[in-house]
N, C-alpha and C positions, 0 to 999 in steps of 0.2 A: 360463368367461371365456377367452377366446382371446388373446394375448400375439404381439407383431412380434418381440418379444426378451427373454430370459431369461438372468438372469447366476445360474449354479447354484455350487451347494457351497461360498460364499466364507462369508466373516467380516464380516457388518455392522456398521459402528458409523455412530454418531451422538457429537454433541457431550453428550448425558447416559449411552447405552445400548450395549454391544456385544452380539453375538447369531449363531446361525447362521441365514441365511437367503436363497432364492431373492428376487430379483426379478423382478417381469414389468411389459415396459415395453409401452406402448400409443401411438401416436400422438405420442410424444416425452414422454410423461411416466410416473410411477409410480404404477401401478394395481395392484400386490399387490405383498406381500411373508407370506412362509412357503416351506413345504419342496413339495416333489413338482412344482412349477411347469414346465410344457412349453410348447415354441414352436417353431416349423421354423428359427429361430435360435437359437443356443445358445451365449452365453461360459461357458466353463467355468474359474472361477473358486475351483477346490478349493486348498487352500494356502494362498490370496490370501486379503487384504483389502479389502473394499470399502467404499467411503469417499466422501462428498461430492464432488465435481470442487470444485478450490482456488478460490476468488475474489482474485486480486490485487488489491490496493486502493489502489497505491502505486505508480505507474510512470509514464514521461516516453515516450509513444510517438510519433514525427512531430511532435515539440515543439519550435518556437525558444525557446532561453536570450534574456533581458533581451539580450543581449550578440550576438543574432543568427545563433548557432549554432545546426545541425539536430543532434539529437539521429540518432544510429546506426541505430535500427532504426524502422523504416514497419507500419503494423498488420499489414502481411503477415509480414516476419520477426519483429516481436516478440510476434505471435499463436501463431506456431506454437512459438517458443521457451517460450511459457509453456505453450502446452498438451502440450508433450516435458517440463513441469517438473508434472504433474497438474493444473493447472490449468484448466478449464472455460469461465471467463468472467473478465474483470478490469472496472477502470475508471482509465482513462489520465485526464492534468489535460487538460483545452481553457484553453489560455491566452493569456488577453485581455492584449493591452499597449497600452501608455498610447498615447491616441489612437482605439483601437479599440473598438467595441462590443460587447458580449455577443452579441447576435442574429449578424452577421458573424462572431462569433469561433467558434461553434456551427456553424456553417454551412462555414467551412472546415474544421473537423475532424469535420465528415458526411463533405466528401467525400476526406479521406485513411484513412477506416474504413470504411465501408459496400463500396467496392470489393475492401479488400482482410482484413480480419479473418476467421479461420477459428475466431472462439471468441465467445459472446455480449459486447455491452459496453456500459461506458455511459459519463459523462464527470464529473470534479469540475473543476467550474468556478477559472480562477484569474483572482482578481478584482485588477487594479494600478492601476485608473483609478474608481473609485466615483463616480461624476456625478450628477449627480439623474435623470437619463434613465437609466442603470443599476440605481437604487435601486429607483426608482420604479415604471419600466416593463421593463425588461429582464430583471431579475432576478426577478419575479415570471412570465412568460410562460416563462422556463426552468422557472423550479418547475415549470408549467402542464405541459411536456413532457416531465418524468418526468426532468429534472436538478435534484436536490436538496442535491446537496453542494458546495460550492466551500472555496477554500483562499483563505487570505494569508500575506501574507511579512513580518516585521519586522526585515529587513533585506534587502540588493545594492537600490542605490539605484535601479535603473528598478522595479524592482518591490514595497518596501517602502509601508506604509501608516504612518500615523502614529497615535495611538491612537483620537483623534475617529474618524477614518475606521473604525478596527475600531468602534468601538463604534456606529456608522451599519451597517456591513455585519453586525452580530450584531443587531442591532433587525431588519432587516430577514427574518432567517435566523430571529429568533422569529416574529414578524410566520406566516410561510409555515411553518414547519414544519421549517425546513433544517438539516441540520449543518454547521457551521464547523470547517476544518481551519488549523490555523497551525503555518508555520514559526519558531520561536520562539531568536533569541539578536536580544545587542542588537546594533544595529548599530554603535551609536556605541562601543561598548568593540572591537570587532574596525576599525573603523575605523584607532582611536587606536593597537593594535597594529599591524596591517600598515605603520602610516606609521613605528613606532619599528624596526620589523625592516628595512625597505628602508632605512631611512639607515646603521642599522651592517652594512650590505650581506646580509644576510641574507635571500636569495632562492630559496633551493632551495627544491623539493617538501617536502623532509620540515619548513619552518619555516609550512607552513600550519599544521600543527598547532596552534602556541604560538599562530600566528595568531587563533586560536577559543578562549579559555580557556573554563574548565567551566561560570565563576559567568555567562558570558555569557549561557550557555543556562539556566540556574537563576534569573536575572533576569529572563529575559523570559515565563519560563515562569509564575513568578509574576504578571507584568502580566497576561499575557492569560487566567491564570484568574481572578483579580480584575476583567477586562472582561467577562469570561464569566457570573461572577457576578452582575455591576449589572444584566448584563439577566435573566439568568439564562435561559440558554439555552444546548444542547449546543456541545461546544467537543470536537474532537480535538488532542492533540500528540504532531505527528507526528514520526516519527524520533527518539525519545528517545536520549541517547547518554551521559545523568552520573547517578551517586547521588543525584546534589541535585536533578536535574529530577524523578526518578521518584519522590522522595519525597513531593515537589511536590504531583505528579499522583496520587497514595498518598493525601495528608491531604484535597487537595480531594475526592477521592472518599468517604472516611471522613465528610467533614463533608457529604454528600450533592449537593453540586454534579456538575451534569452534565457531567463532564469525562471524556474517555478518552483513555489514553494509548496510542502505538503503539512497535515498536520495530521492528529491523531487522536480519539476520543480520550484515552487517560488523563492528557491535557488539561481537558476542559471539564473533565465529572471528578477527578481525584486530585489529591494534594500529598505536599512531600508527610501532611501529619499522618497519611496511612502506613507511613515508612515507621512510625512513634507506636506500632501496637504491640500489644505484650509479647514476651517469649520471644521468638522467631518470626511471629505471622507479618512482621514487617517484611519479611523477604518476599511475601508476594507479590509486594507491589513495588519491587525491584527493577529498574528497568532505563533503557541508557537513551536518551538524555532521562534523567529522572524525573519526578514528578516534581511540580512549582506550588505554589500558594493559590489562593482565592483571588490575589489583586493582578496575576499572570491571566487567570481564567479569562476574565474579563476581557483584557485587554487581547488575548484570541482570538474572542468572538466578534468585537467588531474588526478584526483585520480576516476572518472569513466570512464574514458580512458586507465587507470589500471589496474582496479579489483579492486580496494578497495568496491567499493558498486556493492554489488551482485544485490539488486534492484533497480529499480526505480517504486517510488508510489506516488500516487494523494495526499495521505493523505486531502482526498475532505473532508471539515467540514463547510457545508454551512448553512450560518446565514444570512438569506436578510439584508439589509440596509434600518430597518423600526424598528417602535417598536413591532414588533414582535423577533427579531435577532440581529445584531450588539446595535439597541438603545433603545432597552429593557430598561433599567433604565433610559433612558432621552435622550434627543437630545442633552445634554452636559455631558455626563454623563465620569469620572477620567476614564483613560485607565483600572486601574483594573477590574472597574464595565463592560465595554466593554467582549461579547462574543472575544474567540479565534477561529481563522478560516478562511477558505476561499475557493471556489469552484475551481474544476478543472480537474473533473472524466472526460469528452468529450475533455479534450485539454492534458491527460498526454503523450498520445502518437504521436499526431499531432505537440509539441512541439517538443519532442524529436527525431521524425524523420525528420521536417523542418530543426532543428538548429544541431542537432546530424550529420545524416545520408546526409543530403542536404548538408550540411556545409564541408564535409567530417571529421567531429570529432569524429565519430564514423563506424564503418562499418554495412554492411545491416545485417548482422549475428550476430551484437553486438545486434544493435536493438531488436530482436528478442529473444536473450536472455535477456536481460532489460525487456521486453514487455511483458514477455510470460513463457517462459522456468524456467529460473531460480525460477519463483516462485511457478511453477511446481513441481519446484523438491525439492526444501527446504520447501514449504508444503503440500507433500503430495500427490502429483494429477498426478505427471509424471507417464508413458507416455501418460493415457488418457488425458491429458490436457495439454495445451504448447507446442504442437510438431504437426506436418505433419509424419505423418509412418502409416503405414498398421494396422489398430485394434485399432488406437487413435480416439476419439469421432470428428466428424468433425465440431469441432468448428476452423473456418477460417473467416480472416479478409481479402478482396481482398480491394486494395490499387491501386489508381493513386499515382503514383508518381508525376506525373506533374500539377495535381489540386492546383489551387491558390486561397485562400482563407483571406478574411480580417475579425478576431475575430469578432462576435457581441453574445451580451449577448442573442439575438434570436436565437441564431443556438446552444445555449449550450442544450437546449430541458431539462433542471434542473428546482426546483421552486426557482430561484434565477431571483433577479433584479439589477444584473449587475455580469461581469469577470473581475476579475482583470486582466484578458490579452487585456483588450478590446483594437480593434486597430493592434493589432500585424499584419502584413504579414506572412503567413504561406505558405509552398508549399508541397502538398502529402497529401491528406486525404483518410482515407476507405471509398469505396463506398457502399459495400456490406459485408454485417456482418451473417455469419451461426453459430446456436450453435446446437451441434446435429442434423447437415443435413438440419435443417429448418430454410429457413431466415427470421432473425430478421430486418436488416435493407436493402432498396435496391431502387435503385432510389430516395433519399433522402427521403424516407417514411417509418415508423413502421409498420412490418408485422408479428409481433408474438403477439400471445393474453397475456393480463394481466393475471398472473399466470401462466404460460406456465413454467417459471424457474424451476430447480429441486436444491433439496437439494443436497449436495456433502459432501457424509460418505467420508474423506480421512487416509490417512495411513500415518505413522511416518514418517521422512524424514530420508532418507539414509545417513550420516555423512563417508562413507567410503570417503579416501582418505583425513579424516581430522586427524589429528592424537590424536587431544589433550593435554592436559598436567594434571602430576599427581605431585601435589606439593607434596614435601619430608614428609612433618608434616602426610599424609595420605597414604605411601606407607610403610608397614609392612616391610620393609626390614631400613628402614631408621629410623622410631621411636619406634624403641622398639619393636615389633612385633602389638602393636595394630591394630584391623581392623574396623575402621569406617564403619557402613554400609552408602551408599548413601541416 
């Protein structure tokens, strides 16, 4: 057999298995793996570790906020920052707002990605307007072209839904096959806050914080797995940020509901006291659910030391520190008026292998499925995507392990002017990045052409071995004979 490309003497893992072994890549995909492998290319991969190329799953790219703000970076800089962060392919939200249609809202974010993406992608749908022309027709014709996931909001009033409404777009998302993503606190309790904090004048950055209490997000998180339940149909909650949600998302899973939870580095590396810095610089690390304490960190890590969070995402929503982004309304401008957000597509996985897999808090196989895998497989993309095996696209991240690196807002390759990690110590970063056989990153230099990316038609995700639940009120044997359709 004859190989375009051969990555020799590294360290393969997978989300179950590590191993030493050659690759040989063919036509953009993986057609062997073992030892002795030759090819007139050759990455020589001795030392290193090879690994899945990341899938981001959770990012804001070329995105207007409710509020009419452009998010920081265009799929050109936020592609390349992700693939300088190992990452191989993501899938940014396409977001619909009130007034607009799914079909048009698709359609414009083809054309801010198809010209400029250097890494595969695909879109989660964000649904703010649910119409019957949506339901009906829009939303099923996205399935049809390989968009399968979309989000909702239960709160920021342009874009929140009400519960009917979820529980119409999760019929709908059974109905096809789809996963449903929710942003989850209530609205009405951060409402009733922000209005008691602006009267006793309490408007700085760091008063988002109280702004968001924990039972907000612990509340809503319970509704919507309880909505998730009735139809019973996969449900992600994203951005986990409290003990109470993860617990949450902990029992629903125990009790077999198809629910997965995600979480997110800011989490676990910052605290609401970054919100307490002088001036404005609290606004950088502005961002919804907000940041928690040190005694929250904790209690994260062992609930993704468990399983409770199937993912880990960037949830990257970068707003510079200018008046274009974070001070858009003023250089003093009340926390509400402040964008929500903050970058972090280049450091989700550099974090979590430093303090994760370095740390030993996690194992190299976890990483992997954190990384990779898992998001593979809950949207859609497994086995071409998220794995190392014979016939999956070779998209691979080769990794030092031993590379030490100190955060600087220069190496994030984003249009951001500044990380909120800035400073950190990190050890392990990817040196070289393939998506489809062709490297994108190598030598610390960009080698894929602008546009290069491909779109990514994906497939419904596989829910075997979740069991579900069918609440009595809808099981013909329990009410009467009635049959609810879905």
């Amino acid at each position: 057999m004859t190989y375009d490309l051969v990555i020799k003497g590294g360290t393969v893992a997978t989300a179950s298995d590590t191993f030493r072994s050659d690759v040989g890549i063919r036509d953009g995909k993986i057609v062997a793996l073992g030892l002795g492998l030759e090819a007139p290319d050759v990455i020589d991969a001795t030392g290193k570790l090879v690994l899945p190329g990341g899938i981001e799953a959770h990012c804001h790219i070329a995105q207007e906020s409710s509020s009419g703000g452009m998010s920081s970076d265009d799929y050109w800089t936020g592609s390349v920052s992700a693939a300088f962060g190992g990452n191989s392919s993501f899938v940014p939200f396409a977001a619909q707002h009130r007034g607009m249609g799914v079909t048009e809202t698709l359609e414009i974010y083809d054309g801010r990605a198809a010209p400029n993406s250097v890494i595969d992608y695909g879109y989660h749908l964000i649904i703010s307007d649910p119409t019957e022309t949506v339901l009906k027709d829009e939303l099923p014709a996205a399935f049809a072209r390989g968009v399968t996931s979309f989000k909702v909001f239960m709160t920021y009033e342009k874009t929140r839904i009400d519960d009917r409404q979820f529980l119409d777009i999760l019929t709908v998302a059974k109905t096809h096959g789809a996963v449903t993503m929710v942003h989850a606190e209530n609205h009405g309790m951060i409402q009733w806050m922000v209005e008691r904090l602006e009267a006793g004048g309490h408007t700085e950055p760091r008063y988002h914080a109280p702004s968001h209490p924990a039972i907000a997000e612990a509340e809503a998180i319970y509704r919507a797995t309880s909505l998730a339940r009735l139809v019973d149909t996969p449900l992600v909650i994203v951005h986990v940020s409290t003990p109470e949600g993860a617990r949450i998302v902990r029992d629903a899973r125990a009790e077999g509901a198809k629910v997965f939870g995600e979480s997110c580095p800011q989490y676990f590396f910052l605290t609401r006291d970054d919100l307490d810095r002088p001036g404005m610089e609290g606004a950088k690390y502005m961002c919804s659910p907000p940041l928690r304490d040190t005694a929250t960190q904790e209690v994260l890590w062992k609930h993704l030391q468990t399983g409770t969070f199937t993912l880990w995402s960037s949830d990257h929503a970068p707003y510079r520190y200018d008046e274009t982004g974070k001070l858009a309304n003023g250089p003093e401008a009340p926390f509400k008026s402040i964008a929500n957000g903050m970058p972090g597509i280049a450091l989700r996985l550099p974090l979590l292998f430093s303090e994760g897999v370095g740390k030993g808090r996690i194992t190299l196989n976890d990483f992997v499925a954190l990384s990779a895998t898992n998001a593979a497989k809950l949207y859609g993309m497994h086995p071409t995507k998220g794995t190392i095996c014979v016939g999956a696209d070779a998209d691979i991240a080769i990794w030092d392990p031993d590379l030490k690196k100190t955060v600087t807002v220069a190496d994030q390759h984003d249009n951001m002017n500044y990380t909120p990690f800035e400073g950190m110590e990190l050890t392990g970063f990817p040196v070289t990045v393939l998506n489809r056989g062709r490297r994108i990153v190598e030598g610390g230099e960009l080698k894929a052409e602008r546009g290069s990316g491909r779109f990514m038609a994906r497939n419904t995700a596989d829910m075997t071995g979740r069991p579900g639940a069918t609440v009595p009120e809808l099981d013909p044997a329990t009410n009467f004979g009635a049959r609810i359709a879905p």
